[in-house]
Backbone as CSV, one residue per row, in Angstrom:
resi,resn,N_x,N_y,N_z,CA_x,CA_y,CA_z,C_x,C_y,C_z
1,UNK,-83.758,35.008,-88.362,-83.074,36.210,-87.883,-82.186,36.765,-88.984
2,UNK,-82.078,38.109,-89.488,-81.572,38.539,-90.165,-79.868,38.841,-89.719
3,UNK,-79.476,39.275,-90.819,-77.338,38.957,-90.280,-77.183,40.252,-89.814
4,UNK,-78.262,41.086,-89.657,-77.579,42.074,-88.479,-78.167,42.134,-87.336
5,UNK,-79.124,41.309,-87.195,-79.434,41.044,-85.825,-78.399,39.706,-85.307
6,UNK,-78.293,39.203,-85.815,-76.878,37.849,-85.873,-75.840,38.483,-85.236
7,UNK,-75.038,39.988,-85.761,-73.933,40.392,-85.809,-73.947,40.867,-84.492
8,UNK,-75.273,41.751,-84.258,-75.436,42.357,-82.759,-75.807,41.806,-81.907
9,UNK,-76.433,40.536,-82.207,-76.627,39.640,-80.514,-75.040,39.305,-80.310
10,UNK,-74.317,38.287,-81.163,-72.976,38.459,-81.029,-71.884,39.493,-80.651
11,UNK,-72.319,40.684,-80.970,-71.571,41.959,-80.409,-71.818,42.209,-79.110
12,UNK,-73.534,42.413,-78.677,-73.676,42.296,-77.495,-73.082,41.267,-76.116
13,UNK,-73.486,39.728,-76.692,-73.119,38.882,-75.833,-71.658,38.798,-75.514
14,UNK,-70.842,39.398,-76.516,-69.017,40.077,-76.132,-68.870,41.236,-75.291
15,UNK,-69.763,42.018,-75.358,-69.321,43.343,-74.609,-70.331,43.783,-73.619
16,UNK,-71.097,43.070,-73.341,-72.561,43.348,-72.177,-71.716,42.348,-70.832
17,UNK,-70.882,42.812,-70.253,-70.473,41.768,-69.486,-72.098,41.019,-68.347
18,UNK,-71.327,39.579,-67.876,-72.524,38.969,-66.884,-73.032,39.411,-65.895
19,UNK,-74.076,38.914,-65.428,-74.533,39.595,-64.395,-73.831,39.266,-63.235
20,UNK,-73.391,40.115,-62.570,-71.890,39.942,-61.388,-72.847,39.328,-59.975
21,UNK,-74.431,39.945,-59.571,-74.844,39.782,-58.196,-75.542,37.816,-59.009
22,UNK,-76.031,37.999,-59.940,-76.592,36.153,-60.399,-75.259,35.552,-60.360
23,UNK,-74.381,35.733,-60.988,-72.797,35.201,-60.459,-72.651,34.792,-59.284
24,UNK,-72.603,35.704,-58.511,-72.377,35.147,-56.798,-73.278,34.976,-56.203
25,UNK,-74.680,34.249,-56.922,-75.819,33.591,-55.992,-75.302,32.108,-56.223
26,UNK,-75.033,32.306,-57.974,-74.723,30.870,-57.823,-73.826,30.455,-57.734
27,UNK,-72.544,31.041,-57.624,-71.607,30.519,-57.262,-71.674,30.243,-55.564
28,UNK,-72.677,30.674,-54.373,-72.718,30.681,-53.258,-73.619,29.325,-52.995
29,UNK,-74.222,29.290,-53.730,-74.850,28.037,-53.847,-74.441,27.043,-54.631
30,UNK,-73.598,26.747,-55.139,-72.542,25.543,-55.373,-71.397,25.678,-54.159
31,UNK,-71.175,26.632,-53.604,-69.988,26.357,-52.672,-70.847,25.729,-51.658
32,UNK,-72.283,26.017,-51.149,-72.606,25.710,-50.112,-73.302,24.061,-50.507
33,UNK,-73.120,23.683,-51.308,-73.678,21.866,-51.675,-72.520,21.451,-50.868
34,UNK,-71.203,21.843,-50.682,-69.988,20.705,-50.626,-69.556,20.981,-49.271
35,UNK,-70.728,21.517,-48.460,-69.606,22.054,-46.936,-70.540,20.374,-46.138
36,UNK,-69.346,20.106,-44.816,-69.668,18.840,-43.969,-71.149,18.684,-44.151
37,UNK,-71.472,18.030,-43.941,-72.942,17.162,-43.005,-73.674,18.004,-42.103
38,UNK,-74.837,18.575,-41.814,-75.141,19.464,-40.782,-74.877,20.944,-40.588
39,UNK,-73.784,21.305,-41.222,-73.745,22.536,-41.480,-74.895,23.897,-42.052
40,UNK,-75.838,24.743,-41.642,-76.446,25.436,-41.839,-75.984,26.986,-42.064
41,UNK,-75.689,27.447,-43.683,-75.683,28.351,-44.037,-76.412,29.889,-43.757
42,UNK,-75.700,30.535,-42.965,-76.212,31.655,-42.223,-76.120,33.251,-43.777
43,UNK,-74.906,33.339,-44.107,-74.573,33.954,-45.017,-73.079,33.788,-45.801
44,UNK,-73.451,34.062,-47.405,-72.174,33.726,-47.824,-72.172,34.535,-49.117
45,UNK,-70.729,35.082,-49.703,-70.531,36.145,-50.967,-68.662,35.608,-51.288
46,UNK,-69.067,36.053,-52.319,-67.569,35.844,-53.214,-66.857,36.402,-52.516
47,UNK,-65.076,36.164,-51.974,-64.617,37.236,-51.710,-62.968,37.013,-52.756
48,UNK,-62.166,38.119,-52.505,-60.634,37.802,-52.927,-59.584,38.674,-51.891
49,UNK,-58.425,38.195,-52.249,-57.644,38.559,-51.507,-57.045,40.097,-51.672
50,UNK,-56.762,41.141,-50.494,-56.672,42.528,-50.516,-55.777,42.923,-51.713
51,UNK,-55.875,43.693,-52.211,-55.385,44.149,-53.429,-53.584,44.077,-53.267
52,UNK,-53.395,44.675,-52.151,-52.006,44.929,-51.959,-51.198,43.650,-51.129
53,UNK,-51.890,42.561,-51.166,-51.880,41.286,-49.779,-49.996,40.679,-50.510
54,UNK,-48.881,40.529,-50.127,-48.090,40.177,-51.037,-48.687,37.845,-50.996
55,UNK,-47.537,37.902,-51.968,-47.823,36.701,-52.155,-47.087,35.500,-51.148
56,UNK,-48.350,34.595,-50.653,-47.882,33.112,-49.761,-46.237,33.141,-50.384
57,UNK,-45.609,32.175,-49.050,-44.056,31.784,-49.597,-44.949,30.339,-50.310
58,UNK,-43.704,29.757,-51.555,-44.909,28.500,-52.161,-45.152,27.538,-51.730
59,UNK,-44.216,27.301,-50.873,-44.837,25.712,-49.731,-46.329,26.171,-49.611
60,UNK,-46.726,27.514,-48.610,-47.823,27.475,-48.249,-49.184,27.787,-49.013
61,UNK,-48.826,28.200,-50.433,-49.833,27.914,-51.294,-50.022,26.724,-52.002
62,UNK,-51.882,26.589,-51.768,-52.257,25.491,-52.556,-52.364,25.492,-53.675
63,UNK,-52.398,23.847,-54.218,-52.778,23.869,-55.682,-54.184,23.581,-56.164
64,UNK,-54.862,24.728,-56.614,-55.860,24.750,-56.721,-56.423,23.979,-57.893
65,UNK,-57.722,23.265,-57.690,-58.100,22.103,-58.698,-57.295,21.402,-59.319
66,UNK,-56.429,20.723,-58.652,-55.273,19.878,-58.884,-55.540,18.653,-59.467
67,UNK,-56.892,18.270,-59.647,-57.515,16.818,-60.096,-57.919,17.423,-61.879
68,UNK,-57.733,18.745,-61.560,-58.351,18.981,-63.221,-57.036,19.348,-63.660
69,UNK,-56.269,19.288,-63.605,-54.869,19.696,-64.575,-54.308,18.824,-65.574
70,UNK,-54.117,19.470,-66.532,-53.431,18.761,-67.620,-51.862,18.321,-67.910
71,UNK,-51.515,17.538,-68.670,-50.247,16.613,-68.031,-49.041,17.843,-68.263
72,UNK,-49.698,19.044,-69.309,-49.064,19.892,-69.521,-48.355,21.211,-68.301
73,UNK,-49.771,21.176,-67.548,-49.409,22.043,-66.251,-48.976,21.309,-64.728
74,UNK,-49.042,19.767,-65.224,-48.303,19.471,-63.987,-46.757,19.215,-64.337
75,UNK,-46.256,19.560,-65.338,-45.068,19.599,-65.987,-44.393,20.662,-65.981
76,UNK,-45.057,21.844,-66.155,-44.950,23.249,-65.522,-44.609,23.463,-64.149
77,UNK,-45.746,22.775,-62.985,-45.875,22.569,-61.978,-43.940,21.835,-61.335
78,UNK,-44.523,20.607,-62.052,-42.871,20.165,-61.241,-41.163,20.727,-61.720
79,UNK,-42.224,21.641,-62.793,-40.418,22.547,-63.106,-40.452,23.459,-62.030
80,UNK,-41.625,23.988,-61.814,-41.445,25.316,-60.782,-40.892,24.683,-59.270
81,UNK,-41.687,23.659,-58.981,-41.088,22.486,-57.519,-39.369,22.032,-57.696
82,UNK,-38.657,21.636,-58.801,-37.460,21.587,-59.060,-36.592,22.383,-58.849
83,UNK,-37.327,23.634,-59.117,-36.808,25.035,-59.565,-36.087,25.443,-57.643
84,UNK,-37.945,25.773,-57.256,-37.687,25.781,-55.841,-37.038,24.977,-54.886
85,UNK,-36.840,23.705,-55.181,-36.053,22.848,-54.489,-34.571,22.966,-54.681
86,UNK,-34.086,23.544,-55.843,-32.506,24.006,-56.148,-32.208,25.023,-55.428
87,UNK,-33.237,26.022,-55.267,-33.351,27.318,-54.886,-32.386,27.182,-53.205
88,UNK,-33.361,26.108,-52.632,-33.461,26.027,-51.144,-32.157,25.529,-50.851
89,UNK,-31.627,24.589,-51.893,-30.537,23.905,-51.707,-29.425,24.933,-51.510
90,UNK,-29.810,26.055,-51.983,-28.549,26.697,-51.739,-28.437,27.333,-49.977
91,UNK,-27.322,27.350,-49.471,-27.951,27.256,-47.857,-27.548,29.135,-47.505
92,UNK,-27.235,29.590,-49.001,-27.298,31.282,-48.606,-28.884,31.513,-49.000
93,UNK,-29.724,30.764,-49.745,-31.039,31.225,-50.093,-32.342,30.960,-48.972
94,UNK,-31.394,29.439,-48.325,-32.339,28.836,-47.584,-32.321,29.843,-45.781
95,UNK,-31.169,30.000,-45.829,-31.025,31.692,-44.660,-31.857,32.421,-44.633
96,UNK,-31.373,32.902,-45.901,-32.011,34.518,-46.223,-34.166,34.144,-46.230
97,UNK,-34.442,32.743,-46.731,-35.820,32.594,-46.776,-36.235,32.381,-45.665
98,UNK,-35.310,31.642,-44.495,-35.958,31.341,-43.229,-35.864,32.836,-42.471
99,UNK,-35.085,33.856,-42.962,-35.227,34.976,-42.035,-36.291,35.793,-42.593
100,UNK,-36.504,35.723,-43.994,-37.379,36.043,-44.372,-38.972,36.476,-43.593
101,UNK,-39.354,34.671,-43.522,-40.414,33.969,-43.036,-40.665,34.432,-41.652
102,UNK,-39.504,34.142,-40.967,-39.704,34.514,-39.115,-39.625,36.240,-39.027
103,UNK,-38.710,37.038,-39.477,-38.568,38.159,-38.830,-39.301,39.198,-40.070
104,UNK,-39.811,38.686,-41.045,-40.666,40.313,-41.838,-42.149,39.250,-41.946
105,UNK,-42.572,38.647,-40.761,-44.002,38.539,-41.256,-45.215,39.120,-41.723
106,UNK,-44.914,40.384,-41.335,-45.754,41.353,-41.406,-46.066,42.506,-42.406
107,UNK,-47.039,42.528,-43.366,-47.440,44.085,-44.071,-48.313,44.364,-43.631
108,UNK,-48.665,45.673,-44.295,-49.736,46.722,-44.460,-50.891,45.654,-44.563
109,UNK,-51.415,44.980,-44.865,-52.586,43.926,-45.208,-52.240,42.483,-44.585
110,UNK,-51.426,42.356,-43.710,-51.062,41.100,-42.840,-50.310,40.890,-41.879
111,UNK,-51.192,40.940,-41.039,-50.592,40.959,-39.640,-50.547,39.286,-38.761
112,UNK,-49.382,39.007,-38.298,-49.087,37.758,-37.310,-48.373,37.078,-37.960
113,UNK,-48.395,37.090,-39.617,-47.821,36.119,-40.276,-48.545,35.150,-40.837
114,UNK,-47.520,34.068,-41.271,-48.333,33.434,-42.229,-48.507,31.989,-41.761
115,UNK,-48.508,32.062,-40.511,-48.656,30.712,-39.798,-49.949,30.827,-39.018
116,UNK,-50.008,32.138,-39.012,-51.664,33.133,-37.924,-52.539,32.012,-38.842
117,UNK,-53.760,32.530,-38.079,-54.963,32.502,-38.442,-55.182,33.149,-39.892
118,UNK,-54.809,34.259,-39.869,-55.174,35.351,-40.685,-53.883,34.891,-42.433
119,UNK,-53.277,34.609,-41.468,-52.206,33.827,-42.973,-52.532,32.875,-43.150
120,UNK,-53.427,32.117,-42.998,-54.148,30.802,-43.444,-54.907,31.216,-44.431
121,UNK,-56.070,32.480,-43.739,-56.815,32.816,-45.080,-56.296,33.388,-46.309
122,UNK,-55.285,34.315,-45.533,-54.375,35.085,-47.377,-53.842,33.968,-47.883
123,UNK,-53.319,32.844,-47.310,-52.752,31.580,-48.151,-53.699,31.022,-49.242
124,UNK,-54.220,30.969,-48.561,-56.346,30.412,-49.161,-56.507,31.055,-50.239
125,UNK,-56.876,32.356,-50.547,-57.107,33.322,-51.216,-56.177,33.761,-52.000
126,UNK,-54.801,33.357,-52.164,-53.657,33.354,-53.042,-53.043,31.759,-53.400
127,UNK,-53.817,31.038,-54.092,-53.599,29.637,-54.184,-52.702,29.731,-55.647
128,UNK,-52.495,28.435,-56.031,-51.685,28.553,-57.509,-52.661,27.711,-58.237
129,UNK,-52.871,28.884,-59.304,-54.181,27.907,-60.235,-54.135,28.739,-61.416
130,UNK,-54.256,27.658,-62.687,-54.696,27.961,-63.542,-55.809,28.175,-64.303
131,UNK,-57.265,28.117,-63.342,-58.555,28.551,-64.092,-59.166,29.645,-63.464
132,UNK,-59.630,30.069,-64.079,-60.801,31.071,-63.500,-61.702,30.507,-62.423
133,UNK,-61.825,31.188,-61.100,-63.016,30.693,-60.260,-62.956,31.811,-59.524
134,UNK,-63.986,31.290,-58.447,-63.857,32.483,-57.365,-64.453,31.657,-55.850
135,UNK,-63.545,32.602,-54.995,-63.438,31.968,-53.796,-64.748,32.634,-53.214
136,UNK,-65.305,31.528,-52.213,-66.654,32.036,-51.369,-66.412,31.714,-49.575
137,UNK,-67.206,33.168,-49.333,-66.935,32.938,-47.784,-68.376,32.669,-47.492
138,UNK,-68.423,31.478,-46.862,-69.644,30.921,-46.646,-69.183,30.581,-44.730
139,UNK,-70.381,32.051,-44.274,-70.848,31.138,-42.337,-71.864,31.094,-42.073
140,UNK,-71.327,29.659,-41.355,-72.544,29.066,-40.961,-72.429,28.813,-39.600
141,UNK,-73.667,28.248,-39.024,-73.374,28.066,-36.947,-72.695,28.245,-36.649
142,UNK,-71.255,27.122,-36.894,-70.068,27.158,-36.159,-68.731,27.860,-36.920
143,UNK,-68.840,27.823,-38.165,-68.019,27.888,-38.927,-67.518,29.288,-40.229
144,UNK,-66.359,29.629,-40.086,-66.156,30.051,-41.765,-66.023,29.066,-42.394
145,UNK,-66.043,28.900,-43.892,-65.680,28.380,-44.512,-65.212,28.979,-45.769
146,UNK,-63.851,28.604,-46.385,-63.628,29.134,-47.918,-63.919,27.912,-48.800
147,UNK,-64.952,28.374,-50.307,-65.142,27.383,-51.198,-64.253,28.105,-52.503
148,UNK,-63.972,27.061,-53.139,-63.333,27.793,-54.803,-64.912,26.871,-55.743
149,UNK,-64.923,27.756,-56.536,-65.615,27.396,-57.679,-64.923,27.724,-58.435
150,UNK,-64.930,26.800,-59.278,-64.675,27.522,-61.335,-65.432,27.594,-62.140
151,UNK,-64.976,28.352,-62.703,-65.855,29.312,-63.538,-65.366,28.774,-65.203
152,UNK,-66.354,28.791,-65.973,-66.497,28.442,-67.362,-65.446,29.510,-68.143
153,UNK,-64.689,28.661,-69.652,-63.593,29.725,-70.162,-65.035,30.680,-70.421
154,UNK,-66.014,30.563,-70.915,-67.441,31.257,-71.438,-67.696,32.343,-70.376
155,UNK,-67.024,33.639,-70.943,-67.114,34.775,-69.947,-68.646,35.162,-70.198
156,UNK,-69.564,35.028,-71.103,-71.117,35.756,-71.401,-71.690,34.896,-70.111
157,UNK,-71.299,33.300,-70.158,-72.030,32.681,-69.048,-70.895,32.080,-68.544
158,UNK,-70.504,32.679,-67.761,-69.156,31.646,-66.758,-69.545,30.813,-65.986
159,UNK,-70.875,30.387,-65.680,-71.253,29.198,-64.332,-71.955,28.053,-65.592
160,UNK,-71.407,27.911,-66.825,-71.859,27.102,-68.001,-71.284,26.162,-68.022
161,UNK,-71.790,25.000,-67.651,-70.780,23.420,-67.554,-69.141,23.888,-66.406
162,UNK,-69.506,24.952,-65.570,-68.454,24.886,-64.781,-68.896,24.356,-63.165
163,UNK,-68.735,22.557,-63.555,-68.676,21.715,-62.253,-67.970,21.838,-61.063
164,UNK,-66.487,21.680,-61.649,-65.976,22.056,-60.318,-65.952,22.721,-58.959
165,UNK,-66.350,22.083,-58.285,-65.983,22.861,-56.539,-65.154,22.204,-55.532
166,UNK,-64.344,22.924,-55.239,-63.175,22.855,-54.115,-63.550,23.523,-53.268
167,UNK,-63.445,22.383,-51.850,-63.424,22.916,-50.726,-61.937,23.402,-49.654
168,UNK,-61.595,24.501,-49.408,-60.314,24.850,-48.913,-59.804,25.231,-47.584
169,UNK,-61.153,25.562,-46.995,-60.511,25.932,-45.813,-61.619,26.506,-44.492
170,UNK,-61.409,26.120,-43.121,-62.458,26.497,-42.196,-61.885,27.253,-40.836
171,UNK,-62.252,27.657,-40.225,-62.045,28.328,-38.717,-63.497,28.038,-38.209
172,UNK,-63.402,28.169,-36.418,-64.345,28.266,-35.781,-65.060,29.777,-36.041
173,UNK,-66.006,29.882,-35.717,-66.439,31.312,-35.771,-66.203,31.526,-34.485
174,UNK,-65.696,31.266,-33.495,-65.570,31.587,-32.176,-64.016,32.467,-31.997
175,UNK,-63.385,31.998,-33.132,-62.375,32.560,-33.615,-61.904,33.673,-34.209
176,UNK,-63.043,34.310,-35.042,-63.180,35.171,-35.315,-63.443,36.181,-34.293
177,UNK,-62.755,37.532,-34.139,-62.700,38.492,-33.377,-63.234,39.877,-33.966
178,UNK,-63.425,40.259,-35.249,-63.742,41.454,-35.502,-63.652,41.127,-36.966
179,UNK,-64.572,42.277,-37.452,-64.389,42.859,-38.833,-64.127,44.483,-38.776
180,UNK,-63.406,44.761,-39.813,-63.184,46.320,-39.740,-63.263,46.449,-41.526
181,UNK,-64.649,47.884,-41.874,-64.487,48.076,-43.126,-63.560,48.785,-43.635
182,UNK,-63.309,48.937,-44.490,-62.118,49.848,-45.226,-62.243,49.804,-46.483
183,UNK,-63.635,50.608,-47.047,-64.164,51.492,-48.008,-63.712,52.341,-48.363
184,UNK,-62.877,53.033,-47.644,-61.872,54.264,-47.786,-61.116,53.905,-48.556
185,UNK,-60.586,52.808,-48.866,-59.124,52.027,-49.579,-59.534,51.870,-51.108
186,UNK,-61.033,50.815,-50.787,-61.794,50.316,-52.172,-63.126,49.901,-51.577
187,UNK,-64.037,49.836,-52.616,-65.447,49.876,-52.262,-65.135,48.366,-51.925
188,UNK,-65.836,47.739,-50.763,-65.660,45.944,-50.384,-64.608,45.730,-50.150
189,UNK,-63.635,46.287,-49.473,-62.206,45.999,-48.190,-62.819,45.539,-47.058
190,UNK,-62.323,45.169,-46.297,-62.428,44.827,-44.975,-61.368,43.648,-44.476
191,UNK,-61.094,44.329,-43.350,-59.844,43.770,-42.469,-60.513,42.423,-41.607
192,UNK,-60.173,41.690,-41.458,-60.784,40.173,-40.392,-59.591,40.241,-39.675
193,UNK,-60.043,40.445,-38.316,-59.336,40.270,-37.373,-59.275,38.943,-36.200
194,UNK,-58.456,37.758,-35.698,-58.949,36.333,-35.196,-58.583,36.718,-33.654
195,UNK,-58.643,36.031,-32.944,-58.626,35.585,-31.616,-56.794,35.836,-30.825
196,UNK,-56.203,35.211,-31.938,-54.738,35.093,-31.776,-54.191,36.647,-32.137
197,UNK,-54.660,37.582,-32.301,-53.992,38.875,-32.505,-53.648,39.226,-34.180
198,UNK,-53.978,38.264,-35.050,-53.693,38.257,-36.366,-54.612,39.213,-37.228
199,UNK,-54.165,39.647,-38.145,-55.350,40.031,-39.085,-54.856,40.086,-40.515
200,UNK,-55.925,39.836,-41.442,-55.914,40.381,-42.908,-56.393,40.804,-43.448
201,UNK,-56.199,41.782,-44.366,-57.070,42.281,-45.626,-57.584,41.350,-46.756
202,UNK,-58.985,41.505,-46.882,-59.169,40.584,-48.189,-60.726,41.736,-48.359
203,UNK,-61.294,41.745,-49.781,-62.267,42.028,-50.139,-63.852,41.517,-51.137
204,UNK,-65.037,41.934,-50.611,-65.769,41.219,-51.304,-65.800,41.726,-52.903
205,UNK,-66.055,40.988,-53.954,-66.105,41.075,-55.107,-67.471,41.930,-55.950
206,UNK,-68.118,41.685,-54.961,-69.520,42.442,-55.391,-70.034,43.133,-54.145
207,UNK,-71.843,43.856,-54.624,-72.029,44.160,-53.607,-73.021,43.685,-52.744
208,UNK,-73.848,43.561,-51.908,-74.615,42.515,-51.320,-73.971,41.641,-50.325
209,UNK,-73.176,42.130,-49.788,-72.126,41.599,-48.873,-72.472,41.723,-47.039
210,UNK,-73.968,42.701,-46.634,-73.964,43.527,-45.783,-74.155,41.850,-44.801
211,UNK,-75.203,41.204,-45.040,-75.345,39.919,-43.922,-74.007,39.393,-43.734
212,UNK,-73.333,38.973,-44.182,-71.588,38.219,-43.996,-71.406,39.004,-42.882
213,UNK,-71.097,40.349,-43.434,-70.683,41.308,-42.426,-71.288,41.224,-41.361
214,UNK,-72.588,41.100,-41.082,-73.488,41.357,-39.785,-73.267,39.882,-38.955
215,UNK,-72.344,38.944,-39.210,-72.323,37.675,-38.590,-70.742,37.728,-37.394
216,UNK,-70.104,38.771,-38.289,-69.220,38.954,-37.540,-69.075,39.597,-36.040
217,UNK,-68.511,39.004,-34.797,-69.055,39.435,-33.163,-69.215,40.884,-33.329
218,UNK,-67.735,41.914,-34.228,-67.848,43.275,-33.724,-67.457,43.898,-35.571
219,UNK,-67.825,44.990,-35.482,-68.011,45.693,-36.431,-67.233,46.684,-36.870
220,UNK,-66.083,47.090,-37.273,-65.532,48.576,-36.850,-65.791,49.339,-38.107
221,UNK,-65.368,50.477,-37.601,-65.383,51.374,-38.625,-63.806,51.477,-39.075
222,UNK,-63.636,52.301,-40.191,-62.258,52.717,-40.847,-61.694,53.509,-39.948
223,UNK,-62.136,54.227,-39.587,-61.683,55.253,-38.280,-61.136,54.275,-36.896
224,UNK,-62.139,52.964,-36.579,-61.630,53.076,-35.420,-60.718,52.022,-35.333
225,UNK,-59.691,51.939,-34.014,-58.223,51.668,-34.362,-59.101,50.204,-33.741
226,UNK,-57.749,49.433,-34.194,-57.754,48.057,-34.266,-57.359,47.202,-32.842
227,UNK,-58.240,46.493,-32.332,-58.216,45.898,-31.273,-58.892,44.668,-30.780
């Protein structure tokens, strides 16, 4: 190969980003190796959390791939836990956080709070991590399920020697009460609404998302009001 075909496969393989829909086949199929025993995969797509979703208080975020961290970021880690534990100690901070928590549970992208149903998943979907991955909503018979994969530092091929999968989180699907799109906002919004009156915003990452959607009991539109 001559050095300017050298220069431009290299130029290319920097600026041709990956293929985003082969991305979330296989990342849907590594999340779906690690779900229980018996479980049968109906439909599943990358998703993330609504653009505007604010952030878990940090008790209730996880630490994501916590078995792969280096002695460097769990050092980081227990300054930020120190940090927060001084924080709390103070009993004007620890007030102001418990009123926080109980009386403003609620935004524009989260409704019931963060003890709901629906604040389980924005918890999920706002974890504390330092690698690249992406979260998958994988249902099946009975179940949602959220998977994390990670993703390779190798942005040309990000699913390249990237083993890791974490499993994070499930609901009944009986639980689930509605989906509502909200395309109007951003292309792949949609509101999940549960059983308990809760709801959140979160969105799919790509497109090919329409079966997920079709698993859900009811369907709404952007227009119609929430119930």
């Amino acid at each position: 190969m001559k050095f300017a075909d050298e220069l431009w496969s290299g130029l290319k393989s920097a600026l041709v980003p990956a293929d985003r829909h082969a991305l979330a086949r296989a990342a849907k199929e590594r999340a779906a190796a690690v779900l229980p025993p018996g479980e049968r995969v109906v439909a599943g797509h990358p998703v993330e959390a609504g653009e505007q979703l604010p952030e878990p208080p940090r008790q209730l975020r996880q630490q994501a791939f916590s078995v792969q961290r280096t002695t460097g970021d769990r050092l980081v880690d227990g300054m930020g836990r120190a940090e927060w534990g001084l924080h709390r100690l103070n009993p004007v901070n620890a007030v102001v956080d418990r009123w926080d928590d109980r009386h403003h549970p609620d935004t524009p992208q989260l409704s019931g709070g963060w003890e709901s149903l629906a604040g389980q998943l924005a918890a999920v979907l706002r974890p504390r991590c330092s690698f690249r991955y992406l979260s998958v909503l994988l249902v099946t018979d009975q179940h949602l399920h959220v998977v994390r994969v990670r993703l390779a530092g190798n942005r040309r091929e990000p699913m390249a020697g990237a083993e890791a999968v974490e499993y994070a989180w499930w609901v009944e699907r009986r639980q689930v009460a509605w989906v509502r799109n909200r395309t109007d906002v951003r292309h792949g919004t949609h509101e999940v609404g549960f059983v308990d009156g809760s709801w959140v915003t979160f969105a799919f990452t790509v497109g090919g998302y329409g079966p997920v959607v079709a698993t859900f009991p009811r369907q709404l539109r952007y227009t119609d009001p929430i119930s």
